[in-house]
N, C-alpha and C positions, 0 to 999 in steps of 0.2 A: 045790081048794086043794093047792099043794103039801109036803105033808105028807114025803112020804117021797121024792120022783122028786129025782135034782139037779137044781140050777136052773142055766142057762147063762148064762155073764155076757158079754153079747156087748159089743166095744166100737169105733165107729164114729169115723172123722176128720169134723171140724167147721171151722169159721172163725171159731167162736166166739171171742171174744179172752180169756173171763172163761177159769178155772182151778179147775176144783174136782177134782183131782189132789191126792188124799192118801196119804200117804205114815206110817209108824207106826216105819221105821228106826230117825231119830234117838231118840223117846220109848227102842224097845229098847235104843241101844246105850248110852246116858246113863241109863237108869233100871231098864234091866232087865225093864222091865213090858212085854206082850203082850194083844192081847184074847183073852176066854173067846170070844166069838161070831165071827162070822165073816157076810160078804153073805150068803150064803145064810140065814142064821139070823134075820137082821131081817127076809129078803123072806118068810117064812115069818111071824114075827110078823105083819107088815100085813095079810096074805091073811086070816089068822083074826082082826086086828081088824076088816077090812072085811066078814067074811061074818060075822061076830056084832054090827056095828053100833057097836061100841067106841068108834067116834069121836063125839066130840057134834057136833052141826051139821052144814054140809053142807059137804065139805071142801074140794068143789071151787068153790066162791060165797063160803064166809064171809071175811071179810076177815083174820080170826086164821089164816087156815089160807095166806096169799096174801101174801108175803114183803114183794111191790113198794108193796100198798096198806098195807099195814100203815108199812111207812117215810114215805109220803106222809101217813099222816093221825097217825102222831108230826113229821113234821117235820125228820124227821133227812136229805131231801133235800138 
């Protein structure tokens, strides 16, 4: 688990056309406000919920945890 080492945030070209490219600028310059945490500090979270089991269910099957299924079986298709 990485506890203490930094974690490297590597980042790769795609052709993906979706955009998950986030950005916290404008919140700073309009509000002032900044996050306490940082990537590192969530990928840390998961590591110790995943090796103390924290998640319910199986996260890679259930449908709660699986964005696509989840929209199909509300309907929101």
């Amino acid at each position: 688990m990485p506890d203490k080492k930094p974690i490297k945030i590597e980042t790769t070209s795609s052709n993906d056309p979706r955009s998950y490219h986030v950005s916290s600028k404008k919140i700073a310059a309009r509000l002032g406000w900044r996050p306490k945490r940082n990537i590192q500090d969530a990928v840390r979270d998961l590591c110790r919920a995943f090796k103390t089991g924290s998640f319910p269910g199986n996260t890679l099957a259930d449908d709660q945890f699986i964005n696509v299924r989840t929209v199909k079986k509300l309907g929101l298709k």
